[in-house]
C-alpha positions in Angstrom: 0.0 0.0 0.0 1.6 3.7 -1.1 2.2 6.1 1.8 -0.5 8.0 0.9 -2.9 5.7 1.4 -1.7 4.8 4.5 -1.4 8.4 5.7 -5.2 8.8 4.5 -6.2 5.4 6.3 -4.9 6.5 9.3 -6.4 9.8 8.8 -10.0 8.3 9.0 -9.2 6.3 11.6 -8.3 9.6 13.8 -11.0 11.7 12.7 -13.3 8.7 13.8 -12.4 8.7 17.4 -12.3 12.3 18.0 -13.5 13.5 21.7 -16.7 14.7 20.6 -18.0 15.6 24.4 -14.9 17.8 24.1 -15.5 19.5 21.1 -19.2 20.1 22.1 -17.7 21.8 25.1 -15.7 24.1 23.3 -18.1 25.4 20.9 -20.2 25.6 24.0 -17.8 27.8 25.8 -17.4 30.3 22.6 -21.2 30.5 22.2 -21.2 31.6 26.0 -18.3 33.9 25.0 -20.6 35.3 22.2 -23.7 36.3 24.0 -21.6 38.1 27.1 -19.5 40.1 25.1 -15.8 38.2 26.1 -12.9 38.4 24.4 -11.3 35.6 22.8 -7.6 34.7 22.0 -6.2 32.0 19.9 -2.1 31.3 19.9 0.6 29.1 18.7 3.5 27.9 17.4 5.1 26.7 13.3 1.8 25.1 12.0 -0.5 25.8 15.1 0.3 29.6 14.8 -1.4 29.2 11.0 -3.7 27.8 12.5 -4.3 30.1 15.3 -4.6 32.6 12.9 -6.9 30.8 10.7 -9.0 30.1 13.4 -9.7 34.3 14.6 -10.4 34.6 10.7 -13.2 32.2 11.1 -14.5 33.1 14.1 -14.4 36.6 13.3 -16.3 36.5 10.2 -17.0 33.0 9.4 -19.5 33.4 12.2 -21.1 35.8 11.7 -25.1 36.1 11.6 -26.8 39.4 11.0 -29.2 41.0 14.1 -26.7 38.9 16.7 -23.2 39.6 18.4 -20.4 39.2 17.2 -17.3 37.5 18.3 -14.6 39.0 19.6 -11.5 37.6 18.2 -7.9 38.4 18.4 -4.9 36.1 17.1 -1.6 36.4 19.3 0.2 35.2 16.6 -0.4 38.1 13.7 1.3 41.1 15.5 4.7 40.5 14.3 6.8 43.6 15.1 5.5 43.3 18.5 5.6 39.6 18.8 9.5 39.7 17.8 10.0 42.5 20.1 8.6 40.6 23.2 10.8 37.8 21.8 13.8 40.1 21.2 13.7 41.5 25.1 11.9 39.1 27.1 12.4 35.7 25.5 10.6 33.6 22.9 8.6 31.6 25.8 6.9 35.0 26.9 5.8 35.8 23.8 2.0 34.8 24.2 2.3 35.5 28.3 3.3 39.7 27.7 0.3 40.2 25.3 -2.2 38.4 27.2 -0.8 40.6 30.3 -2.3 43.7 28.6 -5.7 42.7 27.2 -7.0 39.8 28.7 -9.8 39.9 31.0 -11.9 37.5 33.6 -14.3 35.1 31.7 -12.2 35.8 28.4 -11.3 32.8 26.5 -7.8 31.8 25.7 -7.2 28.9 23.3 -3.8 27.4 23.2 -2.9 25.3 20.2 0.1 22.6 20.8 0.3 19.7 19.1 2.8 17.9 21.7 1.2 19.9 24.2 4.7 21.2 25.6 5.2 24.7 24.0 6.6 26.8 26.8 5.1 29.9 25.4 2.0 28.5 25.1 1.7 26.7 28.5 3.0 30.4 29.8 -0.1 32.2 28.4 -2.5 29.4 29.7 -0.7 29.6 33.2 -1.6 33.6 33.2 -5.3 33.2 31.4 -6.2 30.7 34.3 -4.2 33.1 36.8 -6.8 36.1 35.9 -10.0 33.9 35.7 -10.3 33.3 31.3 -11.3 30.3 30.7 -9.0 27.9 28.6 -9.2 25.5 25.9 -6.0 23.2 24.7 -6.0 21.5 21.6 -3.2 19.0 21.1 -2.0 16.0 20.5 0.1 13.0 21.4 -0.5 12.4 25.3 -1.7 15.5 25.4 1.7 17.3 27.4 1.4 19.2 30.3 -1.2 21.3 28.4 -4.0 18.9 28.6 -4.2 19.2 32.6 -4.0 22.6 32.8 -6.9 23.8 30.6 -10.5 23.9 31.3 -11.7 22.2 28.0 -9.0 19.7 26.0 -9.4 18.4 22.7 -7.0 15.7 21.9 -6.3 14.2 18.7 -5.5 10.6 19.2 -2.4 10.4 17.0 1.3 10.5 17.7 2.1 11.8 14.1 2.2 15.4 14.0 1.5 16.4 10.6 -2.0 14.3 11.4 -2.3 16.0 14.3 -2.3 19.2 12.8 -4.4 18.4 9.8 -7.3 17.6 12.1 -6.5 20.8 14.9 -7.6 22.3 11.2 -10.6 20.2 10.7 -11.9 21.3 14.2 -11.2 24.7 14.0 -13.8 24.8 11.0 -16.4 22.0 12.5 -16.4 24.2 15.8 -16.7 27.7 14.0 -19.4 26.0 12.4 -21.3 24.8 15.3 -20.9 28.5 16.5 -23.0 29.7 13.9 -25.6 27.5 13.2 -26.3 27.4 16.6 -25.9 31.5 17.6 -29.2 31.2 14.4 -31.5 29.0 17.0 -29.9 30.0 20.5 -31.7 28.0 22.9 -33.0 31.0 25.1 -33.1 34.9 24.2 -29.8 35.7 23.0 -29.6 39.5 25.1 -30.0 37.4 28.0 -26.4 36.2 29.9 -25.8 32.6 28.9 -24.4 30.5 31.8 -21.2 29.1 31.8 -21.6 25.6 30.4 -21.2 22.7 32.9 -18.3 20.6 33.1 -15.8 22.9 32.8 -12.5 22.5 35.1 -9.9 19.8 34.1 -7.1 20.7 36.6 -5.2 23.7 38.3 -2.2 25.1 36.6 1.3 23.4 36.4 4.7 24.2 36.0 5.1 25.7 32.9 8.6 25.5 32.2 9.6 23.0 29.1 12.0 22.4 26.1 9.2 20.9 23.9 8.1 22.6 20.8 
């Protein structure tokens, strides 16, 4: 069998067993975010910054349906000549950490993208979110890293190949910016009323953050 079939095989085969209570969650939380006027952050590194970015694009305007709000969406990874600066004077796993110092709020929503789940600069921001009261999804890979126990909602993609595990952090960021907008057209109460904070949030209290791991 040619590697690409085997690559698409095993492709399926991860798509298939996808946390879906997980997913649900997160789309959940964003819709929450949506209705009380939070802010929301997406960050990464290599192929999860593109896809952090990707993922404000979609959310931003993907998302949107006329006559209710809109979400507010900001990439930490498309500010370059202040994203090198913090890099340049405070170090590259600080990065995410110094912007989020500035803007973030509590009940904002920070999602950290790391496919090994070990980025320092991502597991720094995550540390802070959870330090001021966001609330904080993970989406890796692998075992999930130290990220997975130190977010509120974690997706994991069950594979331990990383190119797969980025192809389907991809595949999520769409089906959950879809679920955001198909769902903000039939809200299931009166959308200028506070949504509550969906249940089952809470995975674990913030760890060390320090780490080697890209």
């Amino acid at each position: 069998m040619s590697v690409i079939q085997d690559y698409l095989d095993d492709l399926k085969a991860t798509l298939g067993n996808l946390p879906l209570g997980d997913i649900e969650r997160a789309a959940e939380v964003l819709l929450h975010a949506r209705f009380n006027d939070r802010q929301v952050f997406t960050l990464g590194n290599g192929g999860s910054a593109a896809t952090a970015s990707h993922f404000a694009c979609d959310l931003g305007k993907g998302t949107v349906v006329p006559g209710y709000p809109r979400l507010r969406i900001m990439a930490l990874t498309d500010n370059m000549p202040l994203f090198s600066a913090l890099a340049n004077d405070y170090g590259y796993e600080h990065v995410f950490a110094e912007q989020l110092a500035s803007l973030v709020r509590p009940g904002d929503v920070v999602i950290g993208i790391s496919g090994s789940g070990n980025s320092a600069n991502v597991l720094n921001a995550i540390r802070l979110a959870r330090e001021v009261g966001a609330t904080t999804i993970g989406m890796t890979g692998f075992d999930g890293g130290k990220l997975k126990d130190m977010v509120d909602v974690c997706i994991l993609v069950p594979s331990h190949c990383m190119e797969k595990v980025e192809d389907v952090h991809l595949v999520l960021e769409h089906m959950i910016s879809t679920a955001v907008r198909e769902r903000s057209k039939n809200p299931s109460q009166n959308p200028a009323e506070a949504a509550p904070m969906p249940p089952n949030i809470g995975r674990g209290s913030p760890t060390c953050s320090c780490c080697d791991d890209r």
